[in-house]
N, C-alpha and C positions, 0 to 999 in steps of 0.2 A: 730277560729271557725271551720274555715277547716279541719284542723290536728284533732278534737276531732271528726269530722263525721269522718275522715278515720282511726280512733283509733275506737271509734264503730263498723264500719264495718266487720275493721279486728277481731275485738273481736266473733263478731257473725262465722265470714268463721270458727277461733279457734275452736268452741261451736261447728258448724254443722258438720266439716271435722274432727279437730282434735281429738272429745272427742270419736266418735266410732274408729280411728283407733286405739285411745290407749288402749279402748276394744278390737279389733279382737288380738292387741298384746299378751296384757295381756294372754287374752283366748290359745293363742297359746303358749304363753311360759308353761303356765300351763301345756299342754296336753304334753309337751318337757319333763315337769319334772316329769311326772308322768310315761311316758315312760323311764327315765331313773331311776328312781326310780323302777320300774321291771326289768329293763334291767340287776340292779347292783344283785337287789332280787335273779334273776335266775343265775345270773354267781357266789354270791355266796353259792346260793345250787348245780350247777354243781360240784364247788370246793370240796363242803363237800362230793357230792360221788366218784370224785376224789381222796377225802383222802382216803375213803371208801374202793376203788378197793387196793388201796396203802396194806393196813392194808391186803387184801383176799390175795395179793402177797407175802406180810411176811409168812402168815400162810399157804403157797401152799400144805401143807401135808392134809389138807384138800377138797382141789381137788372142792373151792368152785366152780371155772371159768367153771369146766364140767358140758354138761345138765345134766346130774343126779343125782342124791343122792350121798353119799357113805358111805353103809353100813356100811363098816369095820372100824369106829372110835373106838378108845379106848375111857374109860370116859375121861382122859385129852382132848385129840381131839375135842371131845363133847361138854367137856364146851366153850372151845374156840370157836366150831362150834357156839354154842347159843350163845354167849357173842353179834358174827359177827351179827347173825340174830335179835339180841333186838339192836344192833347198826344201822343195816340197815332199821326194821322196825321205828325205831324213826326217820330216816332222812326222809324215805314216809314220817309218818306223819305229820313231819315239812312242810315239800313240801305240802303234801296234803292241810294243814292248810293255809300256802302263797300263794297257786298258786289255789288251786283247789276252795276253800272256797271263795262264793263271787260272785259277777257278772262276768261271762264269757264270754272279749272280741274275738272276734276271734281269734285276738292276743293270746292271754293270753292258751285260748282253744289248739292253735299250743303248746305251753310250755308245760301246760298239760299232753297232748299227750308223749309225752318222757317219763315223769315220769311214765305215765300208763307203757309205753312200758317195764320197766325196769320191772314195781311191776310185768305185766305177766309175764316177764321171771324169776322173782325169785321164782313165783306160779306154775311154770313146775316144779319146782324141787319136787320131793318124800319129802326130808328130810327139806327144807323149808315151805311146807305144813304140813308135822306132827307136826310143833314146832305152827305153827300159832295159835292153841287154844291158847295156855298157853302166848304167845305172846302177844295175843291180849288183855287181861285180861288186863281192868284198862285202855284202851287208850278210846279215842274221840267216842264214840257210830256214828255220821257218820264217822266218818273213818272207822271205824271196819267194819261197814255196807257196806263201799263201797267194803274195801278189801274180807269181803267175800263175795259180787256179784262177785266181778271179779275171786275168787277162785270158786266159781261154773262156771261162762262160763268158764275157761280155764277146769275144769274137765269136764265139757260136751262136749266141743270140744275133748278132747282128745281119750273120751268112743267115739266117732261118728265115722263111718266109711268113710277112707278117700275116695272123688272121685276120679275115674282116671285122 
């Protein structure tokens, strides 16, 4: 009789202690995997513009690495320039679509951030901005939308007169 009250008992301490701490677990391994589930997302979209850069180094005759344009492509040159530019615009969008699309943790907003940084710096370029109409043709209407807000603020910052 005894053993079956402290078999009860113990059953209830189970019930009250044990069943939320195998919630707070649960709860936390989740938020574990989900964090590593972005974690693996962004290392491998890093990689892919990794490859990216790889690819503008083979083609150096191109001169994509300099801020500017550069006029003097022959059409071979050219294509290859667009090939680079519909390759890099598709990995934004990839990116834009994983990373950007969605609820924005702070987290997640830091990652972001990078990718903006990269897409302004491809939208300084002359000859990256010329191509982006015909670029953009047929992609994601918000992506399109965002790249060209972000291609208007960097053209207005640039028309603005710098402070001292």
């Amino acid at each position: 009789m005894e053993l079956m009250f402290w078999l009860e008992v113990l059953s209830h301490v189970v019930t009250i202690v044990g069943l939320p701490f195998a919630l707070v677990v649960f709860i936390l391994e989740q938020r574990k995997a989900r964090r590593n589930e972005e974690d693996a997302l962004y290392q491998s979209l890093a990689e892919a513009y990794t490859e990216f850069m790889a690819l503008v180094l083979e083609h150096a005759d191109l001169k994509l690495l300099t801020r500017h344009g550069t006029p003097t492509l022959d059409d071979e040159q050219r294509e290859r320039q667009r090939a680079l530019f519909d390759t890099l615009l598709g990995l934004f969008e990839q990116a834009f679509m994983l990373v950007y699309d969605g609820p924005m943790t702070a987290r997640r907003a830091r990652l972001w951030q990078t990718w903006e940084d990269y897409l302004r710096g491809w939208c300084r370029r002359e000859d990256f901005r010329e191509a982006l109409p015909s670029l953009l043709e047929g992609e994601d209407r918000a992506f399109r939308d965002y790249v060209l807000r972000l291609l208007h603020e960097e053209t207005v910052q640039r028309a603005s007169p710098r402070a001292p």
